[in-house]
N, C-alpha and C positions, 0 to 999 in steps of 0.2 A: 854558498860554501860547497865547494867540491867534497868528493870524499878525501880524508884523511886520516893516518894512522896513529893509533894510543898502545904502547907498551903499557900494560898493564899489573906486569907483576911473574911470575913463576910459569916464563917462558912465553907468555902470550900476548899476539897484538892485535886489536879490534880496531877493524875497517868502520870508521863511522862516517855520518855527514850530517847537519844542520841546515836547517830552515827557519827564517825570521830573524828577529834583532834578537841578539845575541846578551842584551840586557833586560829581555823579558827574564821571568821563569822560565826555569828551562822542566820537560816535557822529555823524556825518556822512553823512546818506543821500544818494546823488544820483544821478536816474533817469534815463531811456532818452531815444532820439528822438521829439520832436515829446510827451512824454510830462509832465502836469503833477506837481508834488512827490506828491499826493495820490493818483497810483498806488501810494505808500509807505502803505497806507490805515492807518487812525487805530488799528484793533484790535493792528495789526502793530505798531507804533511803540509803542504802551501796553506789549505783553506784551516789546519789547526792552527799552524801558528798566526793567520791571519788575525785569531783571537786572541790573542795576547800574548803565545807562548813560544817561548825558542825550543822549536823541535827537534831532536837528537834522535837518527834510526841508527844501530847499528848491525854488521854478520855478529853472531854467538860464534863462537869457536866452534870447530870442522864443517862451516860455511860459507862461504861466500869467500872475500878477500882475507878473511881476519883469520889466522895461524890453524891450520890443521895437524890434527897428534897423528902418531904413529901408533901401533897396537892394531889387532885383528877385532873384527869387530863382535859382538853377540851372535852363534850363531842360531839358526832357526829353533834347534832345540831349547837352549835359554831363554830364545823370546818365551816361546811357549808356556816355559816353566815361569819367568819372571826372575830369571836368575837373576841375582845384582854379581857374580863373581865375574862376568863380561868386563864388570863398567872399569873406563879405563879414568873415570873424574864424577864428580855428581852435580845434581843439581844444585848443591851449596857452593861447588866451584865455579860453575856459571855466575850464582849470584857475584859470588866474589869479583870475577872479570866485568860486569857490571857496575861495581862500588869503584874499581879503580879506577872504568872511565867517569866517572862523577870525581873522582878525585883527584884525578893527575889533570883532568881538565877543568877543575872548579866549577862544574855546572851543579852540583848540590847544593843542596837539597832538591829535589826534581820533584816533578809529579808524576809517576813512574805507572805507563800503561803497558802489559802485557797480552799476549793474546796468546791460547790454548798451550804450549809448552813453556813460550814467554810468560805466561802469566804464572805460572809454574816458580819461572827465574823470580820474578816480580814480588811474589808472594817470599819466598826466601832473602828476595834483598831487603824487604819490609821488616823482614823478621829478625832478621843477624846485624844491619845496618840503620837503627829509626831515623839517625841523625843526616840519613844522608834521601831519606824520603819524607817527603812535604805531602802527599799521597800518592793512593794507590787505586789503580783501576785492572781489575782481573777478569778479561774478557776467554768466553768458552773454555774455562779453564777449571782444577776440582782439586781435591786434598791429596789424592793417592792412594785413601778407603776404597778400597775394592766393593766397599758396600755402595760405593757412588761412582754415577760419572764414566760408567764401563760403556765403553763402545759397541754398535749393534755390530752381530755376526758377520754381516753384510762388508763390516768395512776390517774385516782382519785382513783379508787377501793387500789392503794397501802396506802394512807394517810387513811381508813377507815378501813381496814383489821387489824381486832386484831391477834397480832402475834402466831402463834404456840406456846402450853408450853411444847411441849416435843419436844427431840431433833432432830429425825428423819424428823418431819414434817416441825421442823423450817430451817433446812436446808434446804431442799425441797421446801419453801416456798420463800426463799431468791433467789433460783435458780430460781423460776419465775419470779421474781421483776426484777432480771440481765436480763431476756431474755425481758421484757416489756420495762426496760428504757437506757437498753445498747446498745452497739454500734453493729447493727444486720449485718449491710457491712464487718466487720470486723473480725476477727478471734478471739476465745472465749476461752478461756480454762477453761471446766467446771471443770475438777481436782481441777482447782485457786480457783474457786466459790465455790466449795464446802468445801475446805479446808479453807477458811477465816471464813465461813459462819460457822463451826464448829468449828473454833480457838472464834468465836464472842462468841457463844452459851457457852462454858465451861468459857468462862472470867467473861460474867456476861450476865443474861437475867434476865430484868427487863421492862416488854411490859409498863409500865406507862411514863418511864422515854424518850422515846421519844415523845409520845403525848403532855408531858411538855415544851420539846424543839419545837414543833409545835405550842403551842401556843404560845412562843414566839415569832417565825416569824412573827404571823398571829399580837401579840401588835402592834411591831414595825412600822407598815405601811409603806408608802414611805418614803424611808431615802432620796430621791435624794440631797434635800438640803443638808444635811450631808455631801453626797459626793462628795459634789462642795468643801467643806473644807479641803480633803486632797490633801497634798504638797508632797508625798513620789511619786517618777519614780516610775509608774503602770502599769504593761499588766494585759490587758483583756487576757484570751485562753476560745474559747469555741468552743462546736462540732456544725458541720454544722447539725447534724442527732438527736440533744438531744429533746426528749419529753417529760421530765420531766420540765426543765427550756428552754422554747423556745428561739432560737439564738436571738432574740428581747432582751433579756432579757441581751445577753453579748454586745450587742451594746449599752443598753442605759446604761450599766454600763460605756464605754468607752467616752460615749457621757459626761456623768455628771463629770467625775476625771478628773481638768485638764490636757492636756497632754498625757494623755492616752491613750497607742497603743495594738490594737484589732488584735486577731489571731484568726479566724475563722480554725477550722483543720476539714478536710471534713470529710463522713461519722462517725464521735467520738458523740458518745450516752453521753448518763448520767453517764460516769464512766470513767476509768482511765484504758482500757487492755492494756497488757504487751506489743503491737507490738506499740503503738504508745509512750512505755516510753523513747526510744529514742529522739524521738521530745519535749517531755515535757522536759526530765531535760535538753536537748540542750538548749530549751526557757530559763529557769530558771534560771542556769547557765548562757547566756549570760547576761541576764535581770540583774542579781548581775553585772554583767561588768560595763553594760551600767551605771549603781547605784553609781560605783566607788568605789568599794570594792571587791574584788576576788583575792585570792595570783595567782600569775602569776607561778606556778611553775604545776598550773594545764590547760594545755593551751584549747580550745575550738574546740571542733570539727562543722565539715561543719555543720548547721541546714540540712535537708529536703525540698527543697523547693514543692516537686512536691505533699504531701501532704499536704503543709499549702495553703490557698489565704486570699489576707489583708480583711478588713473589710470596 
């Protein structure tokens, strides 16, 4: 399946696209800040739904294909403060454009993975939608307690840095960000970095449309309450090494969602490299098990133990 377009509801249409048989479960991916679908890259998505599951990436709104607003964005002072009077929508309207593609395409009940801002989304579709999440998996990702989950000093210059407008430099520039909030223990493949980071650049560059998803974060404030209200089987996964969202940040996730089992995976930064995708869709995959939905004609392989430890 090519990509394809979903009106979703109060002006917005999300660019998505699928993987696998389209009568498995379906598996909802939804990624990061300022971050288009296709950092769920194509290999990752093939070897998920390999296991039984119809994979769904899609853009969040003001990225990638899927509808960008209008409105000026947070400026530096706001970031600073945490203003939420920037935010031009929040992260319950993410979640919302989310629900509508489960809805208007019938792929609900999903098992809905997020990753660091995604997980964010994830965490609020959980919350506002149970009927439309089978579970939930919230990777690198925190509540909005400022007591959790705050970024090292080192990595503010990325939320303040206006992006490159040509292409050379914005690659270039993206390959910094990789080596400041990623997994630096661990093996890198800048080829990957640079080829995503130039698949981003030619899809769509638009430097406003993430400071708008930025200030959404920054409206929302602590959700913890929120996340006491979802009822969907949850793992936490987060790196021991991440600098962007400190490991405080996947425990108090784990700590707030009933029920909630925490996978701390050593050295794993702020990103998703290819040597530890084995462990991730092992989680994922068994996580749908444990959920009570996975066709058995995909059986599971051993997890990893010797790079994961509990939380």
């Amino acid at each position: 399946m090519g990509e394809q377009f979903c009106e979703v509801g109060r002006g917005v249409t999300l660019c998505y696209e699928g993987f696998g048989d389209v009568s498995d479960p379906a598996a909802l991916l939804i990624m990061g800040l300022g971050t288009q679908m296709i950092a769920w890259q194509d290999a990752f998505c093939r070897e998920l739904a390999a296991r039984g599951l119809h994979v769904v990436r899609f853009d969040n709104r003001d990225v990638g294909r899927s509808t960008h607003l209008s409105g000026a964005p947070p400026t530096l002072a706001q970031i600073m403060r945490r203003s939420p009077r920037a935010a031009h929508y929040t992260l319950a309207d993410m979640a919302e454009d989310a629900a509508g593609l489960l809805r208007e395409r019938e792929f609900g009940p999903a098992h809905v993975i997020g990753a660091s801002m995604g997980g964010m989304i994830a965490q609020a579709l959980a919350a506002r939608h149970p009927q439309q999440v089978r579970s939930l998996t919230s990777i690198m990702s925190t509540t909005g307690s400022r007591r959790a989950g705050q970024p090292a000093l080192r990595t503010y210059p990325i939320f303040l840095r206006r992006a490159p407008g040509h292409r050379d430099a914005y690659v270039a520039s993206m390959q910094r960000v990789f080596a400041a909030i990623g997994s630096r223990r661990l093996p890198r493949d800048e080829a990957d970095i640079r080829a995503l980071a130039t698949a981003s650049y030619e899809r769509d560059h638009d430097p406003r449309g993430p400071r708008r998803q930025l200030a959404a974060i920054l409206a929302a404030g602590d959700r913890t309450a929120e996340l006491r209200r979802i009822t969907a089987p949850t793992l936490v996964i987060h790196g021991s090494a991440d600098p962007m969202v400190a490991p405080s940040g996947g425990r108090a996730t784990a700590r707030a969602i009933p029920g909630a089992r925490l996978m701390i995976i050593k050295d794993m930064g702020h990103d998703l490299p290819r040597v530890l995708w084995p462990t991730l869709i092992d989680a994922i995959a068994e996580h749908a098990v444990r959920a009570g939905d996975a066709p058995q004609r995909h059986p599971l392989r051993p997890t990893q133990p010797t790079s994961l430890s509990a939380g």
